[in-house]
C-alpha positions in Angstrom: -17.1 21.4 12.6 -16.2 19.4 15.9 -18.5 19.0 18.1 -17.1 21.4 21.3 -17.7 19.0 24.4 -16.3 16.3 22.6 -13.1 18.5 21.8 -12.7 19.6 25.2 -12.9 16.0 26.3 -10.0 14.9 24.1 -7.7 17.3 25.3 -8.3 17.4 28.7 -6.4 13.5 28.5 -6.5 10.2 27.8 -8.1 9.1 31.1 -10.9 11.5 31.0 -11.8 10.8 27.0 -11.5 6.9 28.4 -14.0 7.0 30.9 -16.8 9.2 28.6 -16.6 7.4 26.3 -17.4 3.7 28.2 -20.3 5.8 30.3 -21.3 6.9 26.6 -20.9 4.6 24.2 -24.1 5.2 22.5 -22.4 9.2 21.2 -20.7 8.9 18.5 -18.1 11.9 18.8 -16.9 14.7 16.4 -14.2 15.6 16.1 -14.4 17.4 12.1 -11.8 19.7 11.1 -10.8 20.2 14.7 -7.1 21.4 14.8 -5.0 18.3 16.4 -1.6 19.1 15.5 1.4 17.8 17.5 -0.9 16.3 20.2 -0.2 13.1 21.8 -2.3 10.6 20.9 -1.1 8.1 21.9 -3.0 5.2 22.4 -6.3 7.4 22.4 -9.6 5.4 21.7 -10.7 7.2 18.3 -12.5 4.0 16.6 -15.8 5.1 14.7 -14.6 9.0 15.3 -16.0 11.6 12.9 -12.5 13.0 12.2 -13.1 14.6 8.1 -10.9 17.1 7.6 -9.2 17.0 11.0 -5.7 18.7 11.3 -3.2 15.8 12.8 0.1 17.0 11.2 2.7 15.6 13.3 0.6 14.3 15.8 1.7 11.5 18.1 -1.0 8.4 17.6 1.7 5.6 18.2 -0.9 2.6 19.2 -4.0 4.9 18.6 -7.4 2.8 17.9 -8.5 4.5 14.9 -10.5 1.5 13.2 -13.6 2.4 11.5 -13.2 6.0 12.2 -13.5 8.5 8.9 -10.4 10.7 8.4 -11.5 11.8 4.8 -9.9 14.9 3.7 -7.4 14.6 6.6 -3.8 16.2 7.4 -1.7 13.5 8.7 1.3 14.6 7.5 4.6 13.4 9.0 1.7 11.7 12.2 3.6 9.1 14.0 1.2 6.2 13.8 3.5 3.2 15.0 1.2 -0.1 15.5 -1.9 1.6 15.1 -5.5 0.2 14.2 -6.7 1.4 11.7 -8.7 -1.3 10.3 -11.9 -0.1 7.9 -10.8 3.4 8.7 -11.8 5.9 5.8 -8.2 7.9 4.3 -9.9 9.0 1.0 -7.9 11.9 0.1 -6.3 12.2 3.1 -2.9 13.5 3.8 -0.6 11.0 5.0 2.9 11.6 3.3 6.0 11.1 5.2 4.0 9.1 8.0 5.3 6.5 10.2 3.3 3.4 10.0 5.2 0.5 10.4 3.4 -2.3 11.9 0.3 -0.4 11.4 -3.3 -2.5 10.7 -5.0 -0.5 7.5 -6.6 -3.9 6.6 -9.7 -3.1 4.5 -8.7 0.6 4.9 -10.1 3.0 2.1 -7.1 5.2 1.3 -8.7 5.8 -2.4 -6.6 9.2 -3.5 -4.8 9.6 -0.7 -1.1 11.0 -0.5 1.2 8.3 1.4 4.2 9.4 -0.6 7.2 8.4 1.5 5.9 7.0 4.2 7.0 4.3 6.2 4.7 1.1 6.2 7.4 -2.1 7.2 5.8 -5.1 8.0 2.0 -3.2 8.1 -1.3 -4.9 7.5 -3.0 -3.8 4.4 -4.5 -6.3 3.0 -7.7 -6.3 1.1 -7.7 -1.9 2.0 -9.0 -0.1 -1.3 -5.5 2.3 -2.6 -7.0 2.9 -6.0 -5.3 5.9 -7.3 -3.0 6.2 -4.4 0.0 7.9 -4.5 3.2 5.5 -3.2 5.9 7.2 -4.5 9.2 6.5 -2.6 6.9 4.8 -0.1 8.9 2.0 2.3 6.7 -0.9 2.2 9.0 -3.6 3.3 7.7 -6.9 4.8 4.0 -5.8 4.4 0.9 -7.8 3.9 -0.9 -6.4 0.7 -2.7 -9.4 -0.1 -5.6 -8.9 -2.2 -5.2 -5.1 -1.7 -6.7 -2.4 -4.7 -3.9 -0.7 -6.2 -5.2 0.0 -9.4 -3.3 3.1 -11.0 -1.2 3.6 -8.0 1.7 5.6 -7.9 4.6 3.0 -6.4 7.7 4.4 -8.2 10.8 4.4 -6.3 9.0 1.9 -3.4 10.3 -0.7 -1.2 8.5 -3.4 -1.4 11.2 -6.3 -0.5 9.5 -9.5 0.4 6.1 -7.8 0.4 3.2 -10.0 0.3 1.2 -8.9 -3.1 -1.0 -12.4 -3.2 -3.9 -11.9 -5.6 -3.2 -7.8 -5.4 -4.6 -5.9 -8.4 -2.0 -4.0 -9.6 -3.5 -3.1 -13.7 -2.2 -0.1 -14.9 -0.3 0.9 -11.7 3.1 2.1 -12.0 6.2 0.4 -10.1 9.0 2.3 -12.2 12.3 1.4 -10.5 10.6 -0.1 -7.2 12.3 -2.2 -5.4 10.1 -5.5 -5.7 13.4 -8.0 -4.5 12.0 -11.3 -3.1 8.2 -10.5 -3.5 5.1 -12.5 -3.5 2.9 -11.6 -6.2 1.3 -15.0 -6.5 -1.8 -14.3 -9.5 -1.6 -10.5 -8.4 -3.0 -8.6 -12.0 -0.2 -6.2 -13.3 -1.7 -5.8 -16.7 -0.4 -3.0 -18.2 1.4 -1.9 -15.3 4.5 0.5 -15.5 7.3 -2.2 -14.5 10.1 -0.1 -16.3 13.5 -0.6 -14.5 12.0 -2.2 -11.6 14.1 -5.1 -9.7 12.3 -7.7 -9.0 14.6 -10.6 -8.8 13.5 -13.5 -6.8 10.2 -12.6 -6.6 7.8 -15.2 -6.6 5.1 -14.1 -10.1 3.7 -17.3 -10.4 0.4 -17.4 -12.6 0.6 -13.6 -12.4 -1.0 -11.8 -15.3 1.5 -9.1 -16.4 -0.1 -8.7 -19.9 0.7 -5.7 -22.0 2.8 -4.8 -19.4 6.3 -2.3 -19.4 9.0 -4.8 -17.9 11.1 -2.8 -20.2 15.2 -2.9 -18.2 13.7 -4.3 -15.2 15.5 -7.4 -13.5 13.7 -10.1 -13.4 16.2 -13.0 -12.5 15.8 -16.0 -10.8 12.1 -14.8 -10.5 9.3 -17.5 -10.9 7.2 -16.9 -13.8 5.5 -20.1 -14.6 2.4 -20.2 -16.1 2.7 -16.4 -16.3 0.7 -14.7 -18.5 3.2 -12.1 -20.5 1.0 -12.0 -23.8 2.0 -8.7 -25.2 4.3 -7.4 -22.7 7.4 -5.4 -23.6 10.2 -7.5 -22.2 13.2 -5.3 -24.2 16.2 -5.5 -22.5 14.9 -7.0 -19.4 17.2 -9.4 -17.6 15.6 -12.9 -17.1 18.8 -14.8 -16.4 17.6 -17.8 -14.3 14.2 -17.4 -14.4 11.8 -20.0 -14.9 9.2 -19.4 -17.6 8.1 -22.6 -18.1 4.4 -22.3 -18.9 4.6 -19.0 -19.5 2.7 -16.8 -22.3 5.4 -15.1 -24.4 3.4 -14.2 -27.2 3.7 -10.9 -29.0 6.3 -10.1 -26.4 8.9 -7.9 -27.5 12.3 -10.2 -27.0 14.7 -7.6 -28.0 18.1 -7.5 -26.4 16.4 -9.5 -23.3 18.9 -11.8 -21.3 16.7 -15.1 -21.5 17.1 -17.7 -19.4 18.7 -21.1 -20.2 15.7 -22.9 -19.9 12.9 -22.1 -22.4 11.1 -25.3 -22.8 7.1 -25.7 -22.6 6.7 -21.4 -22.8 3.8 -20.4 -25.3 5.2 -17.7 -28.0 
């Protein structure tokens, strides 16, 4: 349970929370499963907070310095978290669906389980955070930096990720069914047997990425960059790959039926 000083602190305002905490920087404050919801936040020093199971439903924390603090088991629903830090912060099963978290910093974050299912993450920072098993669904993730991020076995169906960066991301077994993947980066990023079924990702750069045994199944893959793509046993039927370039790319035991191919096939391993 939250600590009661600490709580009184908090709400009595931003400037009195400031000052205790510079005069006591040794406390670590807690602030567990202390009912926040609808306060403003905003900019509020929270980094290193003890804040498991805290109730921030629809709280303001636009600009909030949450880094490093551990929000395990949290409600965030619907929080408005708008340029926030919240670098190395701990989201593990946390509650964060229908958030607003564009240009947010979740670099390194831990958001393992965690519900982010429709939020709103344009042009955030979350590369190298750990979203294993995360749920995405519908998720606007526009612009951001996911380089190098954990998604193993996410949930991304239905997401925006337009022009997302997805360098070296680990995206095995993940499911992107009809995202919107337009433009991406997914430079080596692992997509082995990832759920790519209807997805759109023309133009998107997937070169040396490892799509093995993966479902591209209807998805639009034209003018995308595939070289030296590793497809080997992918299921390619009906997938549109007018003007892509596949040169160097491993086609073997893929399923080829009824897929647009491009015009140039020359120098692809089958």
């Amino acid at each position: 349970m939250a600590n009661r000083e600490h709580l009184t602190l908090l709400k009595a305002g931003a400037v009195k929370w400031i000052e205790w905490r510079k005069k006591n920087p040794q406390i670590e404050p807690d602030l567990s499963a202390a009912n926040l919801q609808g306060d403003n936040l905003r900019g509020a020093n929270l980094q290193g907070v003890n804040l498991r199971r805290v109730d921030l439903g629809n709280a303001l924390l636009v600009r909030a310095n949450l880094s490093g603090a551990d929000l395990s088991s949290a409600n965030l629903y619907k929080a408005l978290l708008n340029e926030a830090n919240l670098s190395t912060a701990n989201f593990s099963v946390a509650n964060l669906s229908g958030a607003i978290l564009t240009q947010a910093d979740l670099s390194y974050a831990n958001l393992i389980g965690a519900d982010l299912s429709g939020v709103d993450l344009r042009g955030a920072a979350i590369a190298s955070a750990n979203l294993i098993g995360t749920d995405l669904k519908s998720a606007n993730l526009r612009d951001a930096d996911l380089g190098a991020a954990k998604l193993m076995r996410t949930n991304l169906s239905f997401a925006n990720l337009i022009e997302a960066n997805l360098i070296a991301a680990d995206l095995s077994e993940a499911s992107l069914y009809e995202a919107e993947v337009l433009g991406a980066y997914l430079y080596k990023a692992d997509l082995y047997k990832a759920n790519l079924t209807k997805a759109h990702l023309s133009g998107a750069y997937l070169l040396r990425a490892n799509l093995s045994q993966a479902d591209l199944s209807q998805a639009d893959l034209s003018w995308t960059n595939l070289r030296d793509a590793n497809l080997a046993g992918a299921n390619l039927r009906g997938t549109n790959l007018r003007g892509a370039d596949i040169r160097g790319a491993n086609l073997s035991g893929v399923n080829l039926q009824e897929t647009i191919m491009p015009n140039i096939t020359r120098c692809v391993h089958f």
